[in-house]
N, C-alpha and C positions, 0 to 999 in steps of 0.2 A: 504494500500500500504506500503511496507515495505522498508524500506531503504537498499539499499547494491549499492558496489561499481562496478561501470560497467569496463570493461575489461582494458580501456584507465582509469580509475579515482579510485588517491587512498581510501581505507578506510575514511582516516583523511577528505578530501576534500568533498569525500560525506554523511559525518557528522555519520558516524558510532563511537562509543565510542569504544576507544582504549581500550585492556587488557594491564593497567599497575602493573607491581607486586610493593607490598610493598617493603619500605627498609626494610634492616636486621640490626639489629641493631649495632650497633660501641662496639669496645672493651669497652669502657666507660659505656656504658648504658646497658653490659650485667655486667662492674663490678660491678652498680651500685644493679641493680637486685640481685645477689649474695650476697651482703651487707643488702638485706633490704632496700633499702635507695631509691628506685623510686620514692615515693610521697613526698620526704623531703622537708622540706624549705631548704633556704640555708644557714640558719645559722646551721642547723643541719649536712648539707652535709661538712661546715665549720669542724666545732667541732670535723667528725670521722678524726682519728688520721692512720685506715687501709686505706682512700680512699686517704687521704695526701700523703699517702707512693707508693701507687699504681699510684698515678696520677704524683710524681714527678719522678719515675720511665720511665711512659711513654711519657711525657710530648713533648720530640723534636720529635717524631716523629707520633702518636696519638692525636686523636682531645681529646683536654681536656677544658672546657667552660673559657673564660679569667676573667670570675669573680670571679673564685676560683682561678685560678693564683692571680688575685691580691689581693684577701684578704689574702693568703697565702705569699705574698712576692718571688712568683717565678714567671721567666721570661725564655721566651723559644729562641731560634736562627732565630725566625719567627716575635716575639713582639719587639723589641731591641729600634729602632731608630724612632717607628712610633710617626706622630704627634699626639695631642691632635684631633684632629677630628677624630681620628679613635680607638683611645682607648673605652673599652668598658663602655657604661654607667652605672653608678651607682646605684645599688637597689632602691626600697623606704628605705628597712631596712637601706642600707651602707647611706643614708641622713637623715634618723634620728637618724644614732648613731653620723654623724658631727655634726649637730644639738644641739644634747647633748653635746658635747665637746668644741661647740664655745660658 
C-alpha cells in the first residue's frame, strides 16, 4: 500500500517526504572555494591575508563567521553592543592559545 495524499490531506500530513532543494551556497563559501580554502582549519583560514580582505570588504552586509571577525579584530553594525551570552564561543585552538599566554 503506498502512501499518497488524499484530495482533502496534504503531502506533509500524510507522511509523504517533501522535495526539498539544497542551499546554494553564500558569497562566503563560494569565496572560500575559489581560494582553496574549504577544508581549512581556522587558523589557516586566519593566516590568508586574500580572505581578510575579501571578508572585510563584505563584512556589513554578507554572512561572514564571527570567529574570524574576532580573531581578526573587526566588528560589523550587527555585532556592536551584544552581551556576553551571545558572542561567539571560543575554539579549542583560541583556548589553548589563552592557555599559553596565562
Amino acid at each position: 500500500m503506498s502512501k499518497r495524499a488524499s484530495k482533502n490531506q496534504s503531502a506533509w500530513s500524510a507522511g509523504v517526504p517533501l522535495d526539498i532543494p539544497k542551499a546554494k551556497p553564500c558569497v562566503y563559501e563560494l569565496r572560500l572555494q575559489e581560494l582553496g580554502l574549504q577544508d581549512s582549519t581556522t587558523e589557516e583560514l586566519v593566516n590568508s591575508q586574500e580572505l581578510k580582505e575579501f571578508c572585510t570588504s563584505i563584512r556589513q552586509e554578507r554572512f561572514v563567521p564571527e570567529i574570524l571577525l574576532h580573531r581578526w579584530g573587526l566588528t560589523t553594525i550587527w555585532g556592536g553592543g551584544r552581551s556576553d551570552r551571545h558572542k561567539p564561543r571560543l575554539s579549542y585552538e583560541d583556548i589553548q592559545q589563552i592557555s599559553k599566554k596565562a
